[in-house]
C-alpha positions in Angstrom: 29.0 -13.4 18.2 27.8 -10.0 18.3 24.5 -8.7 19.9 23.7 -12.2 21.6 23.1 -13.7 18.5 23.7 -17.7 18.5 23.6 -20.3 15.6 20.2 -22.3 15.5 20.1 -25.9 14.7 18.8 -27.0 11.6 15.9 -28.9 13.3 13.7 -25.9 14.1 9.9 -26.6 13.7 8.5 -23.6 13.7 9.5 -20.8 11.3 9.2 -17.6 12.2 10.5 -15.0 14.3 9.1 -15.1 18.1 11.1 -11.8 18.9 12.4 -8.6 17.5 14.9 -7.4 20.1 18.4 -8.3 19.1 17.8 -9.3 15.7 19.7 -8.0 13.0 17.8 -6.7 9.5 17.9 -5.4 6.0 15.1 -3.4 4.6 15.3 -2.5 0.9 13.9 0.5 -0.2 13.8 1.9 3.1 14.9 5.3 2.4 11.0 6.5 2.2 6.9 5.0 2.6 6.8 1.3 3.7 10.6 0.8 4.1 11.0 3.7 6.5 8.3 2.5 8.5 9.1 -1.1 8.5 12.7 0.3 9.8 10.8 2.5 12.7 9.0 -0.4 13.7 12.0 -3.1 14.0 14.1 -0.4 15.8 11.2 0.3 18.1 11.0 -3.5 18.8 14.5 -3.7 19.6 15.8 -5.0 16.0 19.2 -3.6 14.3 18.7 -3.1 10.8 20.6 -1.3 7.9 18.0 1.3 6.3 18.9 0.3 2.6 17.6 3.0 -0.8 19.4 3.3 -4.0 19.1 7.1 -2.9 21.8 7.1 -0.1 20.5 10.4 1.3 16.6 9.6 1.8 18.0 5.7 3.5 21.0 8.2 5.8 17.7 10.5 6.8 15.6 7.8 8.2 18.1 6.2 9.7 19.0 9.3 11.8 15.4 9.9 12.4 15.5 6.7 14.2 18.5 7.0 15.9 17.3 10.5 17.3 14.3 9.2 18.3 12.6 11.5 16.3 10.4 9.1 13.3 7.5 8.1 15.5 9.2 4.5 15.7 6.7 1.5 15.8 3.7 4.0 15.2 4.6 6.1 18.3 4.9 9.8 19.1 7.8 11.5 18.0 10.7 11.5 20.5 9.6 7.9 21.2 12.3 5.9 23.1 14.2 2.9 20.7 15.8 0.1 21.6 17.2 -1.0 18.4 19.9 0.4 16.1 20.0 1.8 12.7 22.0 2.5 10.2 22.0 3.0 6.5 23.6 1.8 3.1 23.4 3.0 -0.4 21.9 -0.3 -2.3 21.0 -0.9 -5.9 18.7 -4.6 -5.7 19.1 -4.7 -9.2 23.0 -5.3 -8.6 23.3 -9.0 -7.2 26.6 -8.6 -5.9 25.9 -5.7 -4.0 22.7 -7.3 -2.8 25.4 -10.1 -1.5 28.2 -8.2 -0.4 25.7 -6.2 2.6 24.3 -9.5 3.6 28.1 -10.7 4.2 28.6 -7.2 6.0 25.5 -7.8 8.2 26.3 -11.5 8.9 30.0 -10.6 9.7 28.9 -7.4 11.9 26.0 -9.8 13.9 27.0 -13.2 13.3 23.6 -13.7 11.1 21.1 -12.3 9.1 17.5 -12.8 11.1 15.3 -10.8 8.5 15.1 -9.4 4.9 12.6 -7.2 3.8 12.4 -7.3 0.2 10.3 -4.3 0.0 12.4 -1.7 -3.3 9.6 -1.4 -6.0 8.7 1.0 -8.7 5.6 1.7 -10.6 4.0 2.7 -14.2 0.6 3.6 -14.8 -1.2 4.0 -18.1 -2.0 1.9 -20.6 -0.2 -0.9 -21.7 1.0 0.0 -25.1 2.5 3.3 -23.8 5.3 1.6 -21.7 8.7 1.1 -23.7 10.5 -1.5 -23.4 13.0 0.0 -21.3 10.2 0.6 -19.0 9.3 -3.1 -19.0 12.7 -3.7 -18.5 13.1 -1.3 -15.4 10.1 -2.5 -13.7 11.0 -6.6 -14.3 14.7 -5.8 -13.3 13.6 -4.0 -9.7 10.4 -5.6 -8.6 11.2 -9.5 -9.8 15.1 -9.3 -9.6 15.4 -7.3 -6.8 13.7 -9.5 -4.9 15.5 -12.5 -6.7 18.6 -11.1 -5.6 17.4 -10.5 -2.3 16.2 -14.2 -1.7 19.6 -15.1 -3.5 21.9 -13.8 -0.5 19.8 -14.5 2.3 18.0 -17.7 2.1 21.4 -19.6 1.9 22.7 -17.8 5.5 19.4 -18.6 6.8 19.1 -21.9 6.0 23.0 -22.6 7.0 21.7 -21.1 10.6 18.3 -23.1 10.3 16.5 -20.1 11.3 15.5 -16.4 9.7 12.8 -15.0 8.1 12.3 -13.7 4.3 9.4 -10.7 4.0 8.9 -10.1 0.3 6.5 -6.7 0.0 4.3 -7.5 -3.2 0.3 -5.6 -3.1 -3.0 -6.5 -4.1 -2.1 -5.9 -7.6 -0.3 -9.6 -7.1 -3.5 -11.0 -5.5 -6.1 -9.6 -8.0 -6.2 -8.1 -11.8 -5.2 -4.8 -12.1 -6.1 -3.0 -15.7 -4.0 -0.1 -16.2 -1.2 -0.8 -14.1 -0.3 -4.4 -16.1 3.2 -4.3 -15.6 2.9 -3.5 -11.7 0.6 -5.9 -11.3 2.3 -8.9 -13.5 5.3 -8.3 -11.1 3.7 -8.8 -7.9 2.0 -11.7 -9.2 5.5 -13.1 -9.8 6.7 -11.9 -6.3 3.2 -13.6 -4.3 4.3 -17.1 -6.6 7.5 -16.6 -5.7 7.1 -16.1 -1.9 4.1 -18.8 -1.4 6.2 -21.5 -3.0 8.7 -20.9 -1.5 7.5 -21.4 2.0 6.6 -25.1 1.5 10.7 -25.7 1.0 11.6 -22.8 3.3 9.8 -24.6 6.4 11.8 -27.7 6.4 14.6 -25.8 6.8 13.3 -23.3 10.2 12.6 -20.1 7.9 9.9 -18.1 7.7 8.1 -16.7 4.6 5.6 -13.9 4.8 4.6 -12.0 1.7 2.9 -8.4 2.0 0.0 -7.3 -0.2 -1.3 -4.2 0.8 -4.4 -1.7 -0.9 -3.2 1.9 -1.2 -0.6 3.3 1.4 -0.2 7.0 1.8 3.5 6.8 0.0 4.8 8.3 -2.6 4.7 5.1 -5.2 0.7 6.8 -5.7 2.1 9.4 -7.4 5.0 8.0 -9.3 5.2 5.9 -12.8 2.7 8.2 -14.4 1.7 7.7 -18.4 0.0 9.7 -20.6 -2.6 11.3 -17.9 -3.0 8.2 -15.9 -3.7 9.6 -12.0 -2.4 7.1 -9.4 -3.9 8.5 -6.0 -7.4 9.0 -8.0 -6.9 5.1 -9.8 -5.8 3.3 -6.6 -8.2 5.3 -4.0 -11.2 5.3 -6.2 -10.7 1.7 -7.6 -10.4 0.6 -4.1 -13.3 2.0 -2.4 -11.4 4.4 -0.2 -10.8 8.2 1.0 -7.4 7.5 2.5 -4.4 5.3 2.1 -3.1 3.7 4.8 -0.6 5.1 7.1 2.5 3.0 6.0 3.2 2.9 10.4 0.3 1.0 11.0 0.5 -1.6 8.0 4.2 -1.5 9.7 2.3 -2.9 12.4 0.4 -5.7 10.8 3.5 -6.9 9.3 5.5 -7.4 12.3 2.6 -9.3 13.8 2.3 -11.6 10.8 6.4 -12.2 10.3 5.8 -13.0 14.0 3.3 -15.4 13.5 4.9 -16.7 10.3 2.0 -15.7 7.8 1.8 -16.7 4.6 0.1 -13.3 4.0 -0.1 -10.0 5.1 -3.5 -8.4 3.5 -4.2 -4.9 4.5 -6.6 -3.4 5.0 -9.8 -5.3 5.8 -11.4 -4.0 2.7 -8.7 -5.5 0.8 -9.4 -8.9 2.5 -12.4 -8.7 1.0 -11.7 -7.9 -2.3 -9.2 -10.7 -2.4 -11.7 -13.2 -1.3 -14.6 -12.1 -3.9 -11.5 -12.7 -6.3 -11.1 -16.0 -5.6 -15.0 -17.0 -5.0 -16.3 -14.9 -8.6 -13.3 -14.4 -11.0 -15.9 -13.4 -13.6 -17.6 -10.9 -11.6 -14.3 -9.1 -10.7 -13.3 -9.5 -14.5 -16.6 -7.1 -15.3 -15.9 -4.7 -12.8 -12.5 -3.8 -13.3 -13.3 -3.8 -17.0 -16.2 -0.7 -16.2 -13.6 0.6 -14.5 -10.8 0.6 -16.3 -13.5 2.1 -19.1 -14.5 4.9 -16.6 -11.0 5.3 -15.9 -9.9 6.4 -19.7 -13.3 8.3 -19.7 -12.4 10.5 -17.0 -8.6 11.0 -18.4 -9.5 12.0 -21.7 -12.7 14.4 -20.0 -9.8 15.7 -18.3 -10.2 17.3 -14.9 -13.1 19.6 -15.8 -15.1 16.9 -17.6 -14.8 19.2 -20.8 
């Protein structure tokens, strides 16, 4: 088998993924923001991984980036040296059988499939009764199927190899209520559910389940899915307690550590730690306060910018 890879036995204890360096990996929506930067890091760490976007230019870019040294892999300067190798495919996660057919390419090209991100998502922001069903549609068919289809193709590999690891990228909108952005949020519900269950079969099998639920990340997702006036940036910073997003390297970072380690959760940043855990300690009081804000929230739209 290629690049040292060898088949695990099915006993394996411990799921998770001690090392990086030689394993083979498929990001989704990699082609910008948290995907891109998930792909610097595993390349940095020694990883080969096929830099997937349904926008085959943006996933070719960042894979050349790597390649040349030149995206600041792993957090580092540009120019940094990488060990790993990337590459990039055109991939829509809302088709199933192309979802399948790469994993078959990666687990004929390396003999396995160590890692899939599941991180393509999309985004609309407004309220509830401006979204069409089409929108609906849109959102359900790339944030729940997409990662259906991911778990779909690669579970079965890595549970055939006893060994692997799934990383499903969901957000504090699937940890906590989140007014105004209802059919984000009800997604990554479905993906945390989806990702935490799952690890209580996945274990028995040597597989590894981490699901990633970050606050705001400087990406472009802040400024997408807009409805009816609804500002993203100003909603997520502002509703979050924050200045700045967070650079999408460094949460890069944290995820790699917690794949490592096998978490059941990656929660960045600390802030949003704590906003998760006042969550589950006073449901009530978070209930009030995202309903003052999602009231100061229309206030402020309907001022408009001036607050004429």
């Amino acid at each position: 088998m290629r690049n040292g890879h060898r088949a695990a036995g099915r006993g394996r204890s411990r799921p998770g993924t001690p090392g990086f360096a030689g394993r083979s990996a498929i990001v989704t929506g990699g082609g910008s923001g948290i995907g891109a930067a998930l792909a610097r890091a595993l390349v940095a760490a020694g990883a080969h991984v096929v830099v997937t976007d349904i926008d085959p230019v943006a996933a070719r870019r960042v894979a050349q980036e790597i390649t040349a040294g030149a995206g600041g892999a792993g957090g580092g300067a540009p120019g940094a040296t990488v060990t790993g190798t990337a590459r990039s495919a055109a991939l829509d996660v809302t088709d199933a059988r192309a979802v399948s057919d790469l994993v078959g390419e990666v687990v004929a090209e390396h003999g396995g499939l160590d890692l899939m991100f599941a991180n393509a998502g999309i985004t609309w922001g407004g309220d509830t009764e401006q979204l069409t069903l089409g929108q609906w549609d849109a959102i359900v068919d790339v944030n729940i199927r997409g990662v259906v289809h991911c778990v779909h193709a690669a579970y079965p590999e890595m549970i055939r190899r006893g060994t692997g690891s799934l990383v499903l990228t969901a957000s504090m909108g699937g940890l906590c209520p989140a007014g105004l952005i209802t059919s984000y949020a009800m997604t990554k519900h479905a993906v945390v559910g989806l990702g935490l269950s799952l690890r209580a079969e996945a274990a028995g099998h040597g597989v590894g389940v981490t699901v990633v639920c970050p606050a705001a990340v400087d990406t472009a997702i802040l400024d997408k899915g807009e409805l009816d006036g609804f500002d993203g940036r100003h909603y997520y910073l502002e509703g979050q307690g924050v200045r700045e997003p967070l650079d999408p390297d460094l949460l890069a970072q944290s995820v790699l550590r917690g794949v490592r380690r096998n978490r059941a959760l990656v929660i960045e940043p600390a802030r949003a730690r704590a906003t998760w855990r006042l969550q589950r300690l006073s449901p009530v009081l978070m209930d009030r306060m995202l309903t003052r804000y999602v009231r100061a929230t229309r206030r402020r739209r309907d001022e408009g910018p001036a607050g004429a």
